[in-house]
DODRENZA-588487 format. One record per residue: x, y, z of N, C-alpha, C, O in turn. Coordinates in Angstrom, 1 decimal. Example, Ala and Ser with C-alpha at 12.3 -4.5 7.8 and 13.67 -1.06 7.14 Angstrom:
BEGIN
PT, 13.2, -5.7, 7.8, 12.3, -4.5, 7.8, 13.2, -3.3, 7.8, 14.2, -3.3, 8.5
PT, 12.8, -2.2, 7.1, 13.7, -1.1, 7.1, 12.9, 0.0, 7.9, 13.4, 1.1, 8.0
// end
This chain:
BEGIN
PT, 0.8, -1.2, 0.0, 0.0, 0.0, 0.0, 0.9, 1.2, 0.0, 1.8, 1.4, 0.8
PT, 0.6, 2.4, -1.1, 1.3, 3.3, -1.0, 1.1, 4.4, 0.2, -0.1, 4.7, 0.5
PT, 2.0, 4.9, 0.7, 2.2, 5.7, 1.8, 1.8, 6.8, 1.1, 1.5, 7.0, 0.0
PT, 1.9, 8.1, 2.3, 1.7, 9.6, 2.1, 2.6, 10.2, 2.8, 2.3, 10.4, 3.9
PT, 3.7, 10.7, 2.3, 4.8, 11.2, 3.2, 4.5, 12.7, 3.5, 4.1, 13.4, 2.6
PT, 4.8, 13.0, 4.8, 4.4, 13.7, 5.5, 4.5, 15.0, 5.3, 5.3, 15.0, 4.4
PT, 4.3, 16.0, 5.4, 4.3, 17.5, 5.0, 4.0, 18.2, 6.5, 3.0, 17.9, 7.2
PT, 5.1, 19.3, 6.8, 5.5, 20.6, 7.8, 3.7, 21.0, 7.6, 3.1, 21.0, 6.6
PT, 3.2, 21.2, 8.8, 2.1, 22.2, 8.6, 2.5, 23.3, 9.5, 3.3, 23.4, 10.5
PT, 1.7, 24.0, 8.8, 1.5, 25.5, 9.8, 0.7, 25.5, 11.1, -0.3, 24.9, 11.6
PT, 1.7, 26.9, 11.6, 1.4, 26.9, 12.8, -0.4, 27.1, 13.3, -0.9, 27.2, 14.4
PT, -1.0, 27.1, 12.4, -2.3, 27.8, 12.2, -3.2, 26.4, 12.3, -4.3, 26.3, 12.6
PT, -2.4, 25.3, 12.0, -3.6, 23.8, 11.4, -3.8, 23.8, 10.3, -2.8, 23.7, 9.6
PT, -4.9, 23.7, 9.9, -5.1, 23.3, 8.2, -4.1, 21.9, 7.9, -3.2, 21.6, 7.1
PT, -4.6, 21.3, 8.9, -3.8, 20.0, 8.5, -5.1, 18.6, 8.0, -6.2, 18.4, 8.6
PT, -4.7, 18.1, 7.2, -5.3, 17.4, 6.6, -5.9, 15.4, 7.4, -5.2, 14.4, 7.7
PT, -7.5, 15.8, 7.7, -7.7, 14.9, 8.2, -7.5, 14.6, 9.7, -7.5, 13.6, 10.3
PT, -7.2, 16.5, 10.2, -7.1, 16.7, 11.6, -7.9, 17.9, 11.9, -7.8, 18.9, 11.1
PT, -8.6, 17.9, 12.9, -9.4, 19.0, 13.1, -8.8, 20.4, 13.6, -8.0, 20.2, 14.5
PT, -9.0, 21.8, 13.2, -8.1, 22.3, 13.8, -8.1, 22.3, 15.2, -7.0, 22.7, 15.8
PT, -9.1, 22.0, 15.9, -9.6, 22.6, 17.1, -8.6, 21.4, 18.0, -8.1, 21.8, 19.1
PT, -8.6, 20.3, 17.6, -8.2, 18.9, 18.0, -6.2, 19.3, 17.8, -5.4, 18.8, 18.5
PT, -5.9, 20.4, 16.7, -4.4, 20.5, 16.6, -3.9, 21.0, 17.7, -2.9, 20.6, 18.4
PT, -4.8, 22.5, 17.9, -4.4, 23.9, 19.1, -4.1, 22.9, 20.3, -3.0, 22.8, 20.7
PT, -5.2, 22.4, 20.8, -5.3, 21.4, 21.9, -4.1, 20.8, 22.3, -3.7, 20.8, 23.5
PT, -3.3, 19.9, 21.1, -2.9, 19.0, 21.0, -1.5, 19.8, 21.7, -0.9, 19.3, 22.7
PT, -1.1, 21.1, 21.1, -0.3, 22.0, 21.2, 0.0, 22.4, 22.7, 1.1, 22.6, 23.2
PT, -1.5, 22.5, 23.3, -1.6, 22.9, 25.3, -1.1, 22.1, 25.7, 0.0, 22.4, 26.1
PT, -1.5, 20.6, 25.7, -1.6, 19.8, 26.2, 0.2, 19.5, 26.0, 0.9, 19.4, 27.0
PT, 0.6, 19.4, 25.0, 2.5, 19.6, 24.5, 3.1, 20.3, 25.9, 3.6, 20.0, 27.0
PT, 2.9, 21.3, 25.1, 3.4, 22.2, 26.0, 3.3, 22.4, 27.7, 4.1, 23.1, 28.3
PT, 2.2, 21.7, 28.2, 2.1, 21.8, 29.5, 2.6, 20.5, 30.0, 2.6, 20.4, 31.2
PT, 3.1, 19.4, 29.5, 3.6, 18.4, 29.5, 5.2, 18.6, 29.9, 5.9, 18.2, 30.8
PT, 5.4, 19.5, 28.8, 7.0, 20.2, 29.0, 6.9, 20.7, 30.1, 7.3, 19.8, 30.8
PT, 6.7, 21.6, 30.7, 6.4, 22.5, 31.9, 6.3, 21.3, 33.1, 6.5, 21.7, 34.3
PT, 5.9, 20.0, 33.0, 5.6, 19.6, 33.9, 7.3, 19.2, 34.8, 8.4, 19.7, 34.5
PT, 7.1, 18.4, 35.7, 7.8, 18.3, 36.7, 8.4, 16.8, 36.2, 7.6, 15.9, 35.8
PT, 10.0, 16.6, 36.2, 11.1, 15.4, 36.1, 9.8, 14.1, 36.0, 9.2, 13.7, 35.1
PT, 9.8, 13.9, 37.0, 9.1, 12.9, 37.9, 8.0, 13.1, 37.3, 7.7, 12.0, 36.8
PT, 7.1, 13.8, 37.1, 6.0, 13.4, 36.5, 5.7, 13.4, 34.7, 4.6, 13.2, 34.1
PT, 7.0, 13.6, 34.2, 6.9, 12.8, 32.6, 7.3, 11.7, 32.9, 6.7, 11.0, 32.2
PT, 8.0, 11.1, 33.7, 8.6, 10.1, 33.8, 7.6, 8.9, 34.2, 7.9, 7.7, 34.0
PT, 6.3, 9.5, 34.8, 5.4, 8.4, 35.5, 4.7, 8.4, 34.4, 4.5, 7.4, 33.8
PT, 4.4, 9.7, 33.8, 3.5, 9.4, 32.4, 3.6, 8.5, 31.4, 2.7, 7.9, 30.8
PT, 5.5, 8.3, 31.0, 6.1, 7.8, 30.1, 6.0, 6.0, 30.6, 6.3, 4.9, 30.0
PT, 5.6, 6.1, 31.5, 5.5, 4.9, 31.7, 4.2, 4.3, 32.1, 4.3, 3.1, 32.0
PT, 3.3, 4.7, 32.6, 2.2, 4.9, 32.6, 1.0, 4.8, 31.4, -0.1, 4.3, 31.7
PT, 1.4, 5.3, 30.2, 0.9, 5.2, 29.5, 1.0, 3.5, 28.4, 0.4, 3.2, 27.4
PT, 1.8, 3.0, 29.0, 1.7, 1.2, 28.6, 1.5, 0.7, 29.8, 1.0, -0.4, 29.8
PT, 1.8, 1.1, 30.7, 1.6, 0.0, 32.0, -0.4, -0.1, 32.1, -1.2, -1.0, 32.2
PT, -0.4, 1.4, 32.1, -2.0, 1.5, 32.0, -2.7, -0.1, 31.4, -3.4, -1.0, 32.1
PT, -2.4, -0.1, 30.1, -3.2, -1.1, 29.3, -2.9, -2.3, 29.8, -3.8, -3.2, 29.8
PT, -1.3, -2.8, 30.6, -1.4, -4.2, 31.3, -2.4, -4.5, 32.5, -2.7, -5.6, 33.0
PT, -2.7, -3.0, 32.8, -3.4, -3.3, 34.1, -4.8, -3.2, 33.7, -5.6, -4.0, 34.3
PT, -5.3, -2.4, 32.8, -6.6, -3.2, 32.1, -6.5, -4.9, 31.7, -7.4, -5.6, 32.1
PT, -5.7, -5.4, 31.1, -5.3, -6.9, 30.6, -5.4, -7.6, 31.7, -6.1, -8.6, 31.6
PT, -4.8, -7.1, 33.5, -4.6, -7.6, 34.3, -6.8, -7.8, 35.0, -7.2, -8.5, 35.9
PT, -7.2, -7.0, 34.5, -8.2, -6.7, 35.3, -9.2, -7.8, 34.7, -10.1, -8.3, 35.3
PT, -8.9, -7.9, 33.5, -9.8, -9.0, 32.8, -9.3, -10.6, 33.4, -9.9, -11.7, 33.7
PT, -8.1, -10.3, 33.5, -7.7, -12.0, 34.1, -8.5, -12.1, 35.3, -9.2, -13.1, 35.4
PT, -8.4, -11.1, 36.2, -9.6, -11.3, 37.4, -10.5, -11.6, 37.0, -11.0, -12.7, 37.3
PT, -11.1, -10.6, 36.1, -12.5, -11.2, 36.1, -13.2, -12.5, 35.4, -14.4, -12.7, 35.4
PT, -11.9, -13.5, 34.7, -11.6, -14.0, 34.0, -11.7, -15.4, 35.6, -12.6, -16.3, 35.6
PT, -10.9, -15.3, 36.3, -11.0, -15.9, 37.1, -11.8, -16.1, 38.4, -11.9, -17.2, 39.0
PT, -12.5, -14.8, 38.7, -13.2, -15.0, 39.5, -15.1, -15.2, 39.1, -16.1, -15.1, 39.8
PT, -14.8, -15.4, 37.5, -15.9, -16.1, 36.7, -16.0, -17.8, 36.8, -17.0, -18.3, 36.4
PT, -14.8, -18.5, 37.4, -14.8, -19.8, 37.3, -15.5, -20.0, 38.3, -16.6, -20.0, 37.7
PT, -15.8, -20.1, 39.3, -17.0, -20.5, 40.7, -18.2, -20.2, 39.6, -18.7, -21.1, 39.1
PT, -18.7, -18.8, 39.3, -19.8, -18.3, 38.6, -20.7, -19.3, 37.9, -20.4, -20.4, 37.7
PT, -21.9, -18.9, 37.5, -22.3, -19.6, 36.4, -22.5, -19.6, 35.0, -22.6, -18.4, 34.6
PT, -22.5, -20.5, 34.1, -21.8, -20.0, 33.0, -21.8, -19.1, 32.3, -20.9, -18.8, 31.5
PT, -23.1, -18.4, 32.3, -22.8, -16.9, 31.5, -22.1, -16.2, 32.3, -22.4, -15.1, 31.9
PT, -21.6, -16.1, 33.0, -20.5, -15.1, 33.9, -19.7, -15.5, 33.2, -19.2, -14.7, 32.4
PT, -19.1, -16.9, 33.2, -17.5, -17.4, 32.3, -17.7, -16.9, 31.2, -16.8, -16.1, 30.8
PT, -18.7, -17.1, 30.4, -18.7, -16.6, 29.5, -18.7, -15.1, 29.0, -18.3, -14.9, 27.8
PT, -19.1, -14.0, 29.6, -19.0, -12.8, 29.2, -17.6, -13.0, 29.6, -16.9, -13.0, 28.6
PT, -16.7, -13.1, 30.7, -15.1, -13.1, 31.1, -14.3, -13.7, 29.9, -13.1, -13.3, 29.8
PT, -14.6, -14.2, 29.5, -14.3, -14.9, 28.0, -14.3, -14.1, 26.5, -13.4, -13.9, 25.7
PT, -15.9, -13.5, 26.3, -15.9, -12.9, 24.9, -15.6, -11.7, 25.4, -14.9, -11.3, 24.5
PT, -15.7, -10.7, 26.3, -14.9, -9.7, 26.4, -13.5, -9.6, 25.9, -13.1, -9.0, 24.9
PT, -12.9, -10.2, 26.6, -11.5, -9.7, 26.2, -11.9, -10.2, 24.5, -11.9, -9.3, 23.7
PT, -12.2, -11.2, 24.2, -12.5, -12.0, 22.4, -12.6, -10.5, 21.7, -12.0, -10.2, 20.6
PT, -13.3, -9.8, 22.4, -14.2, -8.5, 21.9, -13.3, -7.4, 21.2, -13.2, -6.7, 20.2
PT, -12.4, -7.5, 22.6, -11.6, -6.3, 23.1, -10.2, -6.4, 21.8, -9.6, -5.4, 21.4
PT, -9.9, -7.6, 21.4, -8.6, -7.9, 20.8, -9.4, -7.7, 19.0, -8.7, -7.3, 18.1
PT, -11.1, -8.1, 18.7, -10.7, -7.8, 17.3, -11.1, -6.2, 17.5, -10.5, -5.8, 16.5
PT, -11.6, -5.2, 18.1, -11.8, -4.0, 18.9, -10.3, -3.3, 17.8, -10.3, -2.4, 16.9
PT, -9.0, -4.1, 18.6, -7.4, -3.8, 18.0, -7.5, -3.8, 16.7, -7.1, -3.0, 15.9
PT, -8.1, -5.0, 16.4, -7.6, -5.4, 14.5, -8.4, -4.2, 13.9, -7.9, -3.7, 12.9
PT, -9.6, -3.8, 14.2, -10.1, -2.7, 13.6, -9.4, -1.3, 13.7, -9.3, -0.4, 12.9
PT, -8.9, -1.6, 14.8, -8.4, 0.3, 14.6, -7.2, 0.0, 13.6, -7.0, 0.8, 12.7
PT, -6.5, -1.1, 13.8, -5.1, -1.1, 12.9, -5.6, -0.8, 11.2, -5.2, 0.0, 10.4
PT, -6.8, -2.3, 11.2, -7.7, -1.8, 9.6, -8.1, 0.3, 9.8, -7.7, 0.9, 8.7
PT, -8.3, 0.8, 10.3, -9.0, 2.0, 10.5, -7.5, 2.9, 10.0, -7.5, 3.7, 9.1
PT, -6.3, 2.6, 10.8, -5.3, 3.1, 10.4, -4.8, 3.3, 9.2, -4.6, 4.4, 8.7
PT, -4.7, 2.0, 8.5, -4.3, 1.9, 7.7, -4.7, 2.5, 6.5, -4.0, 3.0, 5.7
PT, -6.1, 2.4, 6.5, -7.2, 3.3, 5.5, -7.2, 5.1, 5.7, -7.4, 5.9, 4.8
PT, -6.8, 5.4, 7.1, -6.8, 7.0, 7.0, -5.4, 7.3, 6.6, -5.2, 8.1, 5.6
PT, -4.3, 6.9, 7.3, -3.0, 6.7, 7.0, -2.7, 8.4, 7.6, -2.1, 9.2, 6.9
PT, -3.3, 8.6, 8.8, -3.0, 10.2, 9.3, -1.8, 10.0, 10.3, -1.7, 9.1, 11.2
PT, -0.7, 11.0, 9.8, 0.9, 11.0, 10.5, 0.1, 11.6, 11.7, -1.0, 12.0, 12.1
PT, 1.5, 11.2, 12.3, 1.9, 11.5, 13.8, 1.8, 12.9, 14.1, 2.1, 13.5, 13.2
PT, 1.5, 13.5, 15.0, 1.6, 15.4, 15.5, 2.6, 15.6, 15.6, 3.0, 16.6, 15.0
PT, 3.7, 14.4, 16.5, 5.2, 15.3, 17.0, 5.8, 15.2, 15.6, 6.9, 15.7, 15.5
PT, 5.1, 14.4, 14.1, 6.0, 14.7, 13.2, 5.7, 15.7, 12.0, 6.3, 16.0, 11.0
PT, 4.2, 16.2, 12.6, 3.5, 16.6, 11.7, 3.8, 18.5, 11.9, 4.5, 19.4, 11.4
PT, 3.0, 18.3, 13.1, 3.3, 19.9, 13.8, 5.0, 20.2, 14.0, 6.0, 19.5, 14.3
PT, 4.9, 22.0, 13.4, 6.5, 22.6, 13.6, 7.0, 23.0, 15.3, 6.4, 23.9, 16.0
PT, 7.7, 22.5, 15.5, 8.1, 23.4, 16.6, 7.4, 22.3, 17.5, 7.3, 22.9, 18.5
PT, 7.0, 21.2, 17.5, 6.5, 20.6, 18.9, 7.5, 19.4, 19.1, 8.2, 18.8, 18.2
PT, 7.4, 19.3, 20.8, 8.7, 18.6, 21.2, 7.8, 17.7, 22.3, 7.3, 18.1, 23.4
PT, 7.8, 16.7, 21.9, 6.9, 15.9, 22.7, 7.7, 15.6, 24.0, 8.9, 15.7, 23.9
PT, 7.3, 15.1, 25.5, 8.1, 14.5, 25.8, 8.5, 12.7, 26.0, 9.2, 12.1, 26.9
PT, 8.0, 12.3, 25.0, 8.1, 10.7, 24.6, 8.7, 10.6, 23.0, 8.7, 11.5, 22.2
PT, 9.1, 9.6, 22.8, 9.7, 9.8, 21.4, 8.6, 9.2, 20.6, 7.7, 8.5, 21.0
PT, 8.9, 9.7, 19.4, 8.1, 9.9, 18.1, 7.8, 8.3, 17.9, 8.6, 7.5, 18.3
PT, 6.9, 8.0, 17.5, 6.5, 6.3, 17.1, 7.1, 6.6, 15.3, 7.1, 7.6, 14.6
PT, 7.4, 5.6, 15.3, 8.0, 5.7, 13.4, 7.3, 5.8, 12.4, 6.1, 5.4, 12.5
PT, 7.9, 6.4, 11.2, 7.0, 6.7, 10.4, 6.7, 5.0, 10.1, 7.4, 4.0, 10.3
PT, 5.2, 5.1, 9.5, 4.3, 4.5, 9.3, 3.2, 3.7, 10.2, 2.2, 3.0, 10.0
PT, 3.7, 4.2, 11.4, 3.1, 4.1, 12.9, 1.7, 4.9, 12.6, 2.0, 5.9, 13.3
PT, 0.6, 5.2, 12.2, -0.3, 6.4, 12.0, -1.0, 6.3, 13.3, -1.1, 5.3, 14.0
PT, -1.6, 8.0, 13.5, -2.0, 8.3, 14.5, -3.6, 8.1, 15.0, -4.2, 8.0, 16.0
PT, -4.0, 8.2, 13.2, -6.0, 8.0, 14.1, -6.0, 6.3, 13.5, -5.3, 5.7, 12.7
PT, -7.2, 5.9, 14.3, -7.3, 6.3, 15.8, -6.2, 5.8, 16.8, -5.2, 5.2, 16.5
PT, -6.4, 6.2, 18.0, -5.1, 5.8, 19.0, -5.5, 4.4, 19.7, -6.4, 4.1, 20.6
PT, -4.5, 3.5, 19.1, -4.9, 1.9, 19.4, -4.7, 1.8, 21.1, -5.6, 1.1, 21.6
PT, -4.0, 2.3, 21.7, -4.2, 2.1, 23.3, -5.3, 2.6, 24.0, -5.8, 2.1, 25.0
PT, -5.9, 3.9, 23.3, -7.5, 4.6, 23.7, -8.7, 3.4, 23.1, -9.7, 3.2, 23.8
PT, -8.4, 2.8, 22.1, -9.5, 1.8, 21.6, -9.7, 0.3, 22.6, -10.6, -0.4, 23.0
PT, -8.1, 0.1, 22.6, -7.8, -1.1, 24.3, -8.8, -0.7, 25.3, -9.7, -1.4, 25.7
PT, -8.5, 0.7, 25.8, -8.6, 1.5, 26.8, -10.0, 0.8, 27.0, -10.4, 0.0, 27.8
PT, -11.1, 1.6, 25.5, -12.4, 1.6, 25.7, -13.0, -0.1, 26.0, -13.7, -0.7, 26.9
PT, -12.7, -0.4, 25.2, -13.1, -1.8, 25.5, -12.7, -2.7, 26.2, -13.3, -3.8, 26.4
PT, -12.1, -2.4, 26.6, -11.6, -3.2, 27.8, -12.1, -2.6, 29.1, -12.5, -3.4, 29.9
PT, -12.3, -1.6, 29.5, -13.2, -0.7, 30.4, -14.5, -1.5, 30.4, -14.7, -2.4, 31.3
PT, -15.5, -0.9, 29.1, -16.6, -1.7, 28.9, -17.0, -3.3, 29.4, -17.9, -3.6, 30.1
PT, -15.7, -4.1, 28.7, -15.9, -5.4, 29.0, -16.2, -6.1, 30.7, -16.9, -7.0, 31.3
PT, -14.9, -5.0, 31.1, -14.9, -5.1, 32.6, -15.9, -5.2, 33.3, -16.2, -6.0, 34.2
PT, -16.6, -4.0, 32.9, -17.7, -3.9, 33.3, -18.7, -4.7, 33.3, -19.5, -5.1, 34.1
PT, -18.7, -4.9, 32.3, -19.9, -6.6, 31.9, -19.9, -7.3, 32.8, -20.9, -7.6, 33.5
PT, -18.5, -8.0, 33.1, -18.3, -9.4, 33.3, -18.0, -8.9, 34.7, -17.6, -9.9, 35.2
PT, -18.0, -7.8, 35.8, -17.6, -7.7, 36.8, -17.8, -6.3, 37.2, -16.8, -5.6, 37.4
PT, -19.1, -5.6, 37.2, -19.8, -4.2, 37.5, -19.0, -3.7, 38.6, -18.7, -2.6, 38.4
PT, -18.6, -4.2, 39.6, -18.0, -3.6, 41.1, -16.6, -3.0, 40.6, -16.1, -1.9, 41.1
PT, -15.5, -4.0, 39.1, -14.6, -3.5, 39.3, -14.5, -2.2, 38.2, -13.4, -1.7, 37.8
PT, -15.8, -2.0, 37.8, -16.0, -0.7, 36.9, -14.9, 0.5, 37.4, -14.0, 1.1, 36.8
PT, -15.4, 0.7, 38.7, -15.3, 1.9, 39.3, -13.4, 2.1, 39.3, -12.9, 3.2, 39.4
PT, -12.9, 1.1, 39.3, -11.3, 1.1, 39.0, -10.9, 0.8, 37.5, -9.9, 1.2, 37.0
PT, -11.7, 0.1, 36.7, -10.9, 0.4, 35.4, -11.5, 1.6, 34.8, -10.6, 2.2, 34.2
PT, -12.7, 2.2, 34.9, -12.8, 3.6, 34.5, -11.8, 4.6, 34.6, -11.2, 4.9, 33.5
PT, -11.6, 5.4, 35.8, -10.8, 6.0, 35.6, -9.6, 5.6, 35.1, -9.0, 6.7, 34.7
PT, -8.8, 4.4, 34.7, -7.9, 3.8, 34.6, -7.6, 3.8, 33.1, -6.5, 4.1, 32.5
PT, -9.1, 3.4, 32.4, -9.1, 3.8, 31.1, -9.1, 5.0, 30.4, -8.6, 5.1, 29.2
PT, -9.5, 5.6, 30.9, -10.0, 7.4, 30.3, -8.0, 7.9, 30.6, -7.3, 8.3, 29.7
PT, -7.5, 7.8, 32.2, -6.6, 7.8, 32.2, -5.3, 7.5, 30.8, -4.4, 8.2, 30.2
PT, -5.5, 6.4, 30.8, -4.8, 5.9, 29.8, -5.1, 6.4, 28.2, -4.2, 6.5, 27.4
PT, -6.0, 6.6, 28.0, -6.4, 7.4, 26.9, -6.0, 8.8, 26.7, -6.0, 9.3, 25.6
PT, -5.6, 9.4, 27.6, -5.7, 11.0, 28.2, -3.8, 10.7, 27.9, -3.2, 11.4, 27.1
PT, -3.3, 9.9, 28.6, -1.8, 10.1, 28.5, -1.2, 9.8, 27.2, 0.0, 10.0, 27.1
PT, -1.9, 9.4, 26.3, -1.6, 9.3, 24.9, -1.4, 10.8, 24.3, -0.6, 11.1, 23.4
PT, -2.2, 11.6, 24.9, -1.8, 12.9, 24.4, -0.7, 13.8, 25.5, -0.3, 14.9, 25.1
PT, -0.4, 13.4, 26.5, 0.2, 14.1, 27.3, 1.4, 13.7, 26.7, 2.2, 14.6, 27.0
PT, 1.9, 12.8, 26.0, 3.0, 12.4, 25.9, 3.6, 12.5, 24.4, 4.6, 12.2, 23.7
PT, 2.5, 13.1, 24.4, 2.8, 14.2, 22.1, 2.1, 12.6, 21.5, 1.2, 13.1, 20.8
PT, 2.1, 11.4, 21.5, 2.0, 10.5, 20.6, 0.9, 10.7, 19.9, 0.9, 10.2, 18.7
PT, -0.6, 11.7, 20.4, -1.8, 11.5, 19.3, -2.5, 12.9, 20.1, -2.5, 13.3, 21.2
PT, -2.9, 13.2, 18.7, -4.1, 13.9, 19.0, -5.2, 14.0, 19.9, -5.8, 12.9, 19.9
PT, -5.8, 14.8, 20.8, -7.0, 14.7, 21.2, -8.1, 13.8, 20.4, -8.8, 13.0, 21.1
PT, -8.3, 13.9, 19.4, -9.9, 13.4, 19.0, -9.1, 12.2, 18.8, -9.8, 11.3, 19.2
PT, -8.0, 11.6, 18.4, -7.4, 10.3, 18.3, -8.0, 8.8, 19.2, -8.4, 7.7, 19.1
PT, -7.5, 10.1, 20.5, -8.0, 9.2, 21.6, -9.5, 9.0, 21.9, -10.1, 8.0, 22.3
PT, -10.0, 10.2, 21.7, -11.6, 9.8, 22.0, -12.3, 9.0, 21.0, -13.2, 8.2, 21.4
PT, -11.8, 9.1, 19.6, -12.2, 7.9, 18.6, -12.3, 6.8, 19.1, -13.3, 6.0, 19.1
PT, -10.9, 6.6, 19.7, -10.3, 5.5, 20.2, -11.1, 4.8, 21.3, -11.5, 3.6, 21.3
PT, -11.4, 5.6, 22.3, -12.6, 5.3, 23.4, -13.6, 4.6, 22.7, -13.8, 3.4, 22.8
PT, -14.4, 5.5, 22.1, -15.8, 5.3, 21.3, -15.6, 4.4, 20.6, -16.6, 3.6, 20.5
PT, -14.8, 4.1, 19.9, -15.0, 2.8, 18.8, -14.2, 1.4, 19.6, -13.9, 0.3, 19.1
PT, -14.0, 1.7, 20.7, -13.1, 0.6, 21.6, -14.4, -0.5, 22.3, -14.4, -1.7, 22.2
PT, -15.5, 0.6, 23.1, -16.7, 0.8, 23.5, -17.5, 0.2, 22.3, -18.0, -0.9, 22.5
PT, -17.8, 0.8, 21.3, -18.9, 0.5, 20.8, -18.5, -0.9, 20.2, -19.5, -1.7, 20.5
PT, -17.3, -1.7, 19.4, -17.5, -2.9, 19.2, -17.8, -3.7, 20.6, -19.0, -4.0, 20.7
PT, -17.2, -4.1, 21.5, -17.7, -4.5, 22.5, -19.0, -4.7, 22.7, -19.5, -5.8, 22.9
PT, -19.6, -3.4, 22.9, -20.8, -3.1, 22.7, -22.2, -4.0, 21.6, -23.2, -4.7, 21.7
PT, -21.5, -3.7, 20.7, -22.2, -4.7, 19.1, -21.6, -5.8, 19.5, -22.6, -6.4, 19.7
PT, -20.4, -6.9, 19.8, -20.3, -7.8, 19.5, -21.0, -8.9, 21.0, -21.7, -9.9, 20.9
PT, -20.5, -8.2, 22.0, -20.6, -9.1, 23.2, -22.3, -9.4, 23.0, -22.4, -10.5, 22.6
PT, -23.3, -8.8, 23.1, -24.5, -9.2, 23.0, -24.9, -10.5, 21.6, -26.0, -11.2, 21.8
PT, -24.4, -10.6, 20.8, -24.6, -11.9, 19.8, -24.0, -13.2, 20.6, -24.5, -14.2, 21.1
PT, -22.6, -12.8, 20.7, -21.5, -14.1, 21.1, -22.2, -14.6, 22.5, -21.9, -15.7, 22.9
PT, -22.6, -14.1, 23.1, -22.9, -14.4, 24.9, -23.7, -15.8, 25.2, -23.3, -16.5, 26.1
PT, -24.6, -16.0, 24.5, -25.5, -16.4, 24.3, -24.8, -18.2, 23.5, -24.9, -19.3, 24.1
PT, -24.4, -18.1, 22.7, -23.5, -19.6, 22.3, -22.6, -19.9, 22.7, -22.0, -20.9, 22.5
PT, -22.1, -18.6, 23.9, -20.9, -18.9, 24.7, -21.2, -19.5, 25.9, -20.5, -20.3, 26.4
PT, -22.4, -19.0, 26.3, -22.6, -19.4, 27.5, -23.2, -21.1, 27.5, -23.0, -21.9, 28.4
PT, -24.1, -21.2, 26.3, -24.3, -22.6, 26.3, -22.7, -23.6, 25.7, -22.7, -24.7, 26.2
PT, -22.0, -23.4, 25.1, -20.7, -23.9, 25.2, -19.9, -24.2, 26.3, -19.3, -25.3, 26.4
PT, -19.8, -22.9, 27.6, -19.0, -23.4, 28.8, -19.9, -23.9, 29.4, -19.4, -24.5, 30.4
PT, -21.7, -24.1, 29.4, -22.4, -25.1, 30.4, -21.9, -26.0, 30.1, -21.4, -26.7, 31.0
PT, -21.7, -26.4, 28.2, -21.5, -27.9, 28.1, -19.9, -28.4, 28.3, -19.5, -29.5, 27.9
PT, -19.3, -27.7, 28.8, -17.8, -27.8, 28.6, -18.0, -28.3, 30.0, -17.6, -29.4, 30.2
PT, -18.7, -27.5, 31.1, -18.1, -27.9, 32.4, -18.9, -29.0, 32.5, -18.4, -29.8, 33.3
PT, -19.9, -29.4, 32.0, -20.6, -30.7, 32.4, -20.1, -32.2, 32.0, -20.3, -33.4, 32.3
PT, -19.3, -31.4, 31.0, -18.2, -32.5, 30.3, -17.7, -33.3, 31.5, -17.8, -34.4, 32.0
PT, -16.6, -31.5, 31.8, -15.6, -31.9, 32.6, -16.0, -32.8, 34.4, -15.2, -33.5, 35.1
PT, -17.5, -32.4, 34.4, -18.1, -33.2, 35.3, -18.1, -34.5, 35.5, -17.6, -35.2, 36.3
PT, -18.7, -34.6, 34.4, -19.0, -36.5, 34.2, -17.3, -37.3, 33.6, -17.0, -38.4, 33.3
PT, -16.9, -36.4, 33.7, -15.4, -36.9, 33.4, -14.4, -37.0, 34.7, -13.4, -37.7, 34.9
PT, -15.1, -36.2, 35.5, -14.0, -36.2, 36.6, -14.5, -37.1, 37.8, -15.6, -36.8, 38.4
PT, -13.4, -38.5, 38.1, -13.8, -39.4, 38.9, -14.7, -39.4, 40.0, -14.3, -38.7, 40.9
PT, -16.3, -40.0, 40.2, -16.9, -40.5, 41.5, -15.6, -40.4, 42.9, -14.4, -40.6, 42.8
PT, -16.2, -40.0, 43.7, -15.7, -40.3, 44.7, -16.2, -41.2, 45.7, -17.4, -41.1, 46.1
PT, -15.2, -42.2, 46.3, -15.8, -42.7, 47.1, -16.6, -42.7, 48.4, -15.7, -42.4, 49.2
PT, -17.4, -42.7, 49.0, -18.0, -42.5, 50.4, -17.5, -43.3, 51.3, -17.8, -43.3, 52.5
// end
């Protein structure tokens, strides 16, 4: 697939397939990043991937503490994350079709404080904001109580995508909403054949696992 090599824009926006309003922003949020304190690019810089293991980590809970449950509990703990991973394959398909560069390489004069992802890395939408969203969502499905900690957790993680120059503001909120909304469309079809699958899986494993003596 042919590429679109990148072009200097102006300080003004007018950049193609970015909103201006989403550039200016993008620019605050730069800049106040620089301004910030040693220690706190440093937690961002790292923060902004650890974020998504600890979404990953939150599904394994709920993932696990769906085994006692009954089976549609295993099963939403199951097609969630199923959800959340083709959730990824879309935004990559999504990327690839808009093929929108990077800000820190696009914008003059901006100095992120994370380094630039490589060219052909594109920026809409922001695949850790689309994790973010769906995996948030799923959480929630398969385990409402632990909403209240992957929310902020997600939005967080979404938010440091821009703190750190890698994406645009509307990048990440794409990223949210379309993270969210497959989830959303997919988990309600799959639930339903999943759940009668792990009834019949554990009943399997039932009649398979030795009588015990009295």
């Amino acid at each position: 697939m042919e590429t679109r090599s990148p072009e200097p824009a102006p300080p003004g926006g007018n950049i193609e397939d970015v909103p201006d309003a989403s550039a200016a922003l993008y620019r605050d949020i730069v800049d106040l990043a620089a301004g910030a304190p040693s220690w706190l690019q440093s937690f961002a810089g790292f923060f902004t991937d650890a974020a998504i293991v600890l979404l990953g980590g939150l599904m394994v809970l709920c993932w696990w503490r769906a085994r006692q449950l009954p089976a549609r509990s295993m099963a939403l703990a199951v097609v969630a994350p199923a959800a959340t991973v083709l959730a990824y394959g879309l935004s990559e398909v999504v990327k690839l079709i808009k093929q929108v560069e990077r800000p820190c390489r696009t914008l003059p004069d901006v100095v992120p404080i994370a380094e630039c992802p490589p060219p052909g890395d594109w920026s809409f939408p922001s695949n850790h904001s689309v994790v973010a969203g769906s995996a948030v969502l799923g959480i929630a499905l398969a385990w409402r109580a632990l909403a209240a900690l992957a929310l902020p957790v997600g939005l967080a993680a979404a938010a440091s995508r821009v703190f750190v120059g890698a994406h645009y503001p509307h990048d990440a909120v794409v990223g949210l909403l379309l993270g969210a909304l497959v989830v959303a469309v997919l988990v309600p079809p799959l639930l339903r054949p999943a759940t009668r699958l792990t009834a019949r899986l554990r009943d399997r494993r039932r009649s398979a696992a030795p009588h015990q003596v009295c």
